[in-house]
C-alpha positions in Angstrom: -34.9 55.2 -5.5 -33.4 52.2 -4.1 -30.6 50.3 -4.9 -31.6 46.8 -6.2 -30.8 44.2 -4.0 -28.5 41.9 -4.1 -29.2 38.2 -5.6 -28.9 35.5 -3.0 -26.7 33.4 -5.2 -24.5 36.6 -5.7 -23.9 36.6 -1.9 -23.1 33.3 -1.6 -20.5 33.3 -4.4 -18.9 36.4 -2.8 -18.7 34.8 0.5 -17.5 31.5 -0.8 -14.5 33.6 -2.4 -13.8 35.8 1.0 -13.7 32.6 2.6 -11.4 30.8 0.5 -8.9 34.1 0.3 -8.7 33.9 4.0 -8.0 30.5 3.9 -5.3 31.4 1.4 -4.0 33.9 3.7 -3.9 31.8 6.5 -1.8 29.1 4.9 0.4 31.5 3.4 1.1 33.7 6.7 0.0 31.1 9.2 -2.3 33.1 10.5 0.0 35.2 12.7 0.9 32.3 14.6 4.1 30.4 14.8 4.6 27.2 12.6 7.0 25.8 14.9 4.6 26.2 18.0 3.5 21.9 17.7 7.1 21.1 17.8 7.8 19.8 21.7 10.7 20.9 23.9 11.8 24.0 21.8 13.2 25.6 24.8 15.5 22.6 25.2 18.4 23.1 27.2 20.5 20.3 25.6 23.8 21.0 23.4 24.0 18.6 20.6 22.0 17.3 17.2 22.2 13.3 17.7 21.3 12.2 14.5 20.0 8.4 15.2 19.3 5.6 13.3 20.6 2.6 11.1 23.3 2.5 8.3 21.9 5.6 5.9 22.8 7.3 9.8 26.4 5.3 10.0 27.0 6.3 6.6 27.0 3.1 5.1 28.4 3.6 1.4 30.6 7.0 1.8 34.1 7.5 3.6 34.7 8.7 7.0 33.6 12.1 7.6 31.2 12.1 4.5 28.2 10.7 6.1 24.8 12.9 6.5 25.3 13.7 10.2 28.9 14.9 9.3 27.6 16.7 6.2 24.3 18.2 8.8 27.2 19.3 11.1 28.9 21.8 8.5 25.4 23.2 7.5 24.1 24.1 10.9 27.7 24.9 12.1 27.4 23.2 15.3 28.3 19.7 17.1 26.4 16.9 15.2 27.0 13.3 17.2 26.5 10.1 14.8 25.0 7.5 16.8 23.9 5.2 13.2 23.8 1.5 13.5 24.1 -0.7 10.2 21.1 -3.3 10.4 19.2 -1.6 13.0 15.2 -2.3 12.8 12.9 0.2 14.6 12.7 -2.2 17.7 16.6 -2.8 17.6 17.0 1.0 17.8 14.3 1.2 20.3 16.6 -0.9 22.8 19.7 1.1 22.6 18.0 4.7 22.2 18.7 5.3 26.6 22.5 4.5 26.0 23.5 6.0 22.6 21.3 9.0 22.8 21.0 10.7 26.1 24.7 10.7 26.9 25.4 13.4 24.8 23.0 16.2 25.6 20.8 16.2 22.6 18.7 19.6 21.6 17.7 17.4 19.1 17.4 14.2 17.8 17.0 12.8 13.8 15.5 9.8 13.4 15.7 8.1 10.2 14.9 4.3 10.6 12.5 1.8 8.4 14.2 0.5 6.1 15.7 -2.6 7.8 11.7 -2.7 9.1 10.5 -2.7 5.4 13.3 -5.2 4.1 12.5 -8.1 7.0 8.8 -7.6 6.8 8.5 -6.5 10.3 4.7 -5.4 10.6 3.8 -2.2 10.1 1.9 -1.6 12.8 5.4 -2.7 15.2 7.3 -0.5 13.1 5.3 2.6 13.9 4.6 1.7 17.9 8.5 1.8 17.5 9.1 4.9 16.2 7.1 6.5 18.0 7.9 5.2 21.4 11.5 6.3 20.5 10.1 9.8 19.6 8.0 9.9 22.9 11.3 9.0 24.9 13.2 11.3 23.3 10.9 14.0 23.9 10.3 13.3 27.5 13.9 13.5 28.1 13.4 17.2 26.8 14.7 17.0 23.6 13.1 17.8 20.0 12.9 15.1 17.4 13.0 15.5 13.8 11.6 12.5 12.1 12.9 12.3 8.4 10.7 9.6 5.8 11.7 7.6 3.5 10.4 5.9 0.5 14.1 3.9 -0.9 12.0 3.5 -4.3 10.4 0.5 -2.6 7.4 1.5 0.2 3.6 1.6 -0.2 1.7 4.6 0.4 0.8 3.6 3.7 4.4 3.0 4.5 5.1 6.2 3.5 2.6 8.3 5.7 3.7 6.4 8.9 6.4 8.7 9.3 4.5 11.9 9.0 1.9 10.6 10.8 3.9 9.6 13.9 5.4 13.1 13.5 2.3 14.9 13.5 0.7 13.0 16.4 3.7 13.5 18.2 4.7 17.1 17.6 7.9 16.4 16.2 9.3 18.0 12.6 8.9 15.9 9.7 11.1 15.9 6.5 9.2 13.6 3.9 11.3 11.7 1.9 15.1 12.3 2.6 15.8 9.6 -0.3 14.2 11.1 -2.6 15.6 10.0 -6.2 18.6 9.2 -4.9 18.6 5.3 -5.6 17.2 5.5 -9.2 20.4 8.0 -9.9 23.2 5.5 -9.8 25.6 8.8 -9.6 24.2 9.1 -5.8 24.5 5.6 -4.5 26.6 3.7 -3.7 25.4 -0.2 -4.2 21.3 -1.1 -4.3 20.7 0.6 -1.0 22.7 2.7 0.6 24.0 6.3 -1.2 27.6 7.7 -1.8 28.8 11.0 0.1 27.1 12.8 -3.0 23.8 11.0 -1.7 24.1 11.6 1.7 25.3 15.1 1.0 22.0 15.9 -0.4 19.8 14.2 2.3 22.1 16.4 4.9 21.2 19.7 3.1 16.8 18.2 3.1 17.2 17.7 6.9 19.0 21.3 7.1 16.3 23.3 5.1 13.8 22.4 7.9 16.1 22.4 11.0 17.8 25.4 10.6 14.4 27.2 11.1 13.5 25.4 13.9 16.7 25.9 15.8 16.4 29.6 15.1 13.5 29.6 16.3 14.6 28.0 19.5 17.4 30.0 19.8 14.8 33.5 19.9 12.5 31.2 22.7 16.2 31.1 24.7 17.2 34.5 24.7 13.5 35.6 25.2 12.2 36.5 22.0 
């Protein structure tokens, strides 16, 4: 006798479930392949983290020595350089990114800049042909770039995704949303706008939980792994 056969709609409902458990695999292994393998220049040779950008990079808010890059630099244990200007829009940055960043031998670079963009209306088209000609000339001098977003309680969506986006186009490492509830906690900031070493404490330790993978990662690419 043979078996009865199978009902169209029975294949098709196990096929649809195979497919969506290998999806599930895929995102949850990455298929076997490397999830740092978009990120550009991870066999840089340079020596530093240069963490660029306006006064959340300066460390507008905290004392000396309690700003994020500071705070970065005891978490990855190695030489963090702040090059943060207060007031700095993405085009401001733009001009001085050849001066203040290649003269100390990044391996990377964090980029954190908008919110001076956001808070004098500067387009938003400007602001992300900006940001990412700053992430293009980083990279082309060999470096990786981290791109951290912000929302500072304030941005539209659209806003929001230019960072990633940028990021993503550019094959750079994106942290979304350093600030995150930072301003609304008045125990984390330091006036309106800018956080207190607690604040920037916590945006150093969002930049390190996605860093520290990647440099390790590097670090296997330079001694041939």
């Amino acid at each position: 006798m043979r078996p009865p056969a199978r009902s169209t709609a029975s294949s098709s409902r196990n096929g649809r479930i195979a497919a969506a458990a290998l999806l599930l695999a895929c995102a949850l292994l990455g298929c076997g392949g490397d999830p740092y393998g978009s990120i550009r220049n991870l066999r840089s040779a340079g020596r530093t983290v240069v963490c660029f950008g306006d006064s959340l990079t300066e460390g507008v808010g905290a004392e000396a020595g309690r700003d994020y890059p500071s705070e970065l630099g005891r978490l990855l244990g190695m030489a963090v350089v702040n090059t943060g200007r207060r007031g700095d829009t993405s085009g401001e940055a733009l001009a001085r990114v050849e001066q203040d960043v290649f003269e100390h031998d990044p391996r990377v670079v964090v980029v954190l800049l908008g919110g001076n963009d956001f808070l004098r209306k500067v387009p938003l088209a400007e602001t992300k042909k900006n940001l990412a000609a700053i992430v293009a000339r980083v990279q082309e001098r060999g470096a990786m770039v981290v791109v951290a977003g912000i929302r500072l309680g304030l941005f539209a969506d659209e806003y929001a995704d230019l960072f990633e986006e940028v990021a993503e186009k550019l094959g750079a490492l994106y942290v979304p949303d350093v600030m995150s509830g930072i301003l609304s906690d008045p125990a984390l900031r330091s006036d309106r706008i800018h956080p207190n070493a607690e604040g920037y404490r916590l945006i150093a330790g969002r930049i390190a939980e996605k860093l520290k993978p990647l440099l390790e990662r590097a670090d296997r690419l330079r001694r041939g792994g």
